[in-house]
N, C-alpha and C positions, 0 to 999 in steps of 0.2 A: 665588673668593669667592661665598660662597651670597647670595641674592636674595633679601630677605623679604620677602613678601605677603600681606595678609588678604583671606578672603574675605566680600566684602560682603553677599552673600545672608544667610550663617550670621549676622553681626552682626546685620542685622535681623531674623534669626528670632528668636535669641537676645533681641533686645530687645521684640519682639511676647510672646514666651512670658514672660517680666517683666512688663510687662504686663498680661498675663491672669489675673497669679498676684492682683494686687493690685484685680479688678475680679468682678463677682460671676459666679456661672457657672450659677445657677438663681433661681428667686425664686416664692412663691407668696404671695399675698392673701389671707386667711381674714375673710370675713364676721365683724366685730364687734370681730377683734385688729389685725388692720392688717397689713400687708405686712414679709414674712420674706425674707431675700435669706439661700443659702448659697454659700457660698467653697469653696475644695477645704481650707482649712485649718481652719475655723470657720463655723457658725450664727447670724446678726443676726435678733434681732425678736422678738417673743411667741411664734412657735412652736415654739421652746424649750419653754417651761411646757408644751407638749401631747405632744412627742415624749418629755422628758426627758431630753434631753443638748443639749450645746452642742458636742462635737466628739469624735470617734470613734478610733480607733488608725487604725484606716483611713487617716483624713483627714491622721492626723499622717505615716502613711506618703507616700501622695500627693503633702503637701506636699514632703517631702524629697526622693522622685524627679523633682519636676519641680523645684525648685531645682538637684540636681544633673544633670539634663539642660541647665538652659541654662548652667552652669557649661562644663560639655565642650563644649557646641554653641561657648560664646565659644574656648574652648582652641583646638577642633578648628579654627576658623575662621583661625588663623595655622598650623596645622600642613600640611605639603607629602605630598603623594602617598598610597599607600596607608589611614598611620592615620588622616592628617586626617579620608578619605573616609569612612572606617568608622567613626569616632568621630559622627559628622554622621550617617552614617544611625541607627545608634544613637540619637541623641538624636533625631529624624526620627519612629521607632515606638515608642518609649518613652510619651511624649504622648499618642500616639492608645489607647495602652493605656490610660495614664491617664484619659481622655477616654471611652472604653469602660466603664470599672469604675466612675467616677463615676454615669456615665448609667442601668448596672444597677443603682448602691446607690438612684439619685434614683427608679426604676421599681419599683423595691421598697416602697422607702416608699409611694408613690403608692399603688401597688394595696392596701396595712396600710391610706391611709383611704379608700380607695374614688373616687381622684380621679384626674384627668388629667396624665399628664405633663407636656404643654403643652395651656393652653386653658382654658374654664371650665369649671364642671361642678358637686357637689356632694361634699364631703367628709362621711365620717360613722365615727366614732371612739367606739367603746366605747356605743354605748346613746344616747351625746349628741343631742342633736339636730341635723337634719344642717347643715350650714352650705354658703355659695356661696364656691366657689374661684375664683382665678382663677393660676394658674402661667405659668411661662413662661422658656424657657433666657435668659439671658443673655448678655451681649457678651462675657463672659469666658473661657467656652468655644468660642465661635468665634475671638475671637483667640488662644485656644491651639492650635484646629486649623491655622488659618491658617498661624501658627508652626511649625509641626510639617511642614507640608506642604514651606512654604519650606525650613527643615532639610535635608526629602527630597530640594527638587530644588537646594538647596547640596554636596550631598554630590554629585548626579550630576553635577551642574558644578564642579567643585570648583577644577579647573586652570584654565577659561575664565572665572571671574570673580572669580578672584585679583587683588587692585589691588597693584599690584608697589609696596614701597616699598622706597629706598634700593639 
């Protein structure tokens, strides 16, 4: 009779990257509009009206991959031996890719008005007059890293921190 076990890392990675999805993962302050938070899914705040969109195909991708990385990360985490491990690192560097391509799309924009990724600075956009930034990653992106990491070293541990049930 087989032995079923979860592994507890991948759960809580699993539940970290949940988490993160629903917390914001950049944010900037524009002098005079008030503070913009984006999501990997969606755009909050007035700078909207400036960029002209509220969410990208990109983002609607993004979103889906990291739904269905913590999806596999929860699977992967009752599964035994080889897939288990390899589903979990999968779900492990998926994230960080994710986490990578956001950060390009966020350094792109940045540099279109002329602002800081993180920090203060001065933004200045089509002729306008310039305005005082202030940006800054948020906790959502790090609790996705965080998650992603744990993933990683659920997958190396996979067998050792299997909690045997039944």
């Amino acid at each position: 009779m087989k032995r079923w076990g979860i592994n507890v890392l991948a759960v809580l990675s699993g539940v970290l990257m949940a988490v993160a999805l629903r917390q914001p993962w950049w944010s900037l302050d524009l002098q005079f509009t008030g503070k913009s938070v984006v999501f990997p899914n969606i755009i909050v705040g007035p700078v909207i009206e400036i960029i002209g969109y509220r969410k990208t195909a990109q983002m609607t991708i993004l979103t889906y991959l990291l739904l269905a990385c913590i999806v596999v990360c929860l699977v992967a985490s009752l599964l035994r031996g080889r897939i288990g491990r390899l589903l979990l690192g999968v779900s492990g560097v998926l994230p960080m890719l994710a986490i990578w391509r956001f950060y390009s799309r966020i350094a792109d924009v940045a540099e279109r008005f002329d602002m800081p990724v993180q920090g203060r600075g001065i933004a200045n956009y089509s002729g306008f007059s310039p305005l005082e930034v202030t940006t800054k990653l948020e906790s959502g992106i790090y609790l996705m890293a965080a998650g992603a990491v744990l993933c990683l070293l659920a997958a190396i541990l996979h067998e050792r921190v299997r909690l045997r049930l039944g």
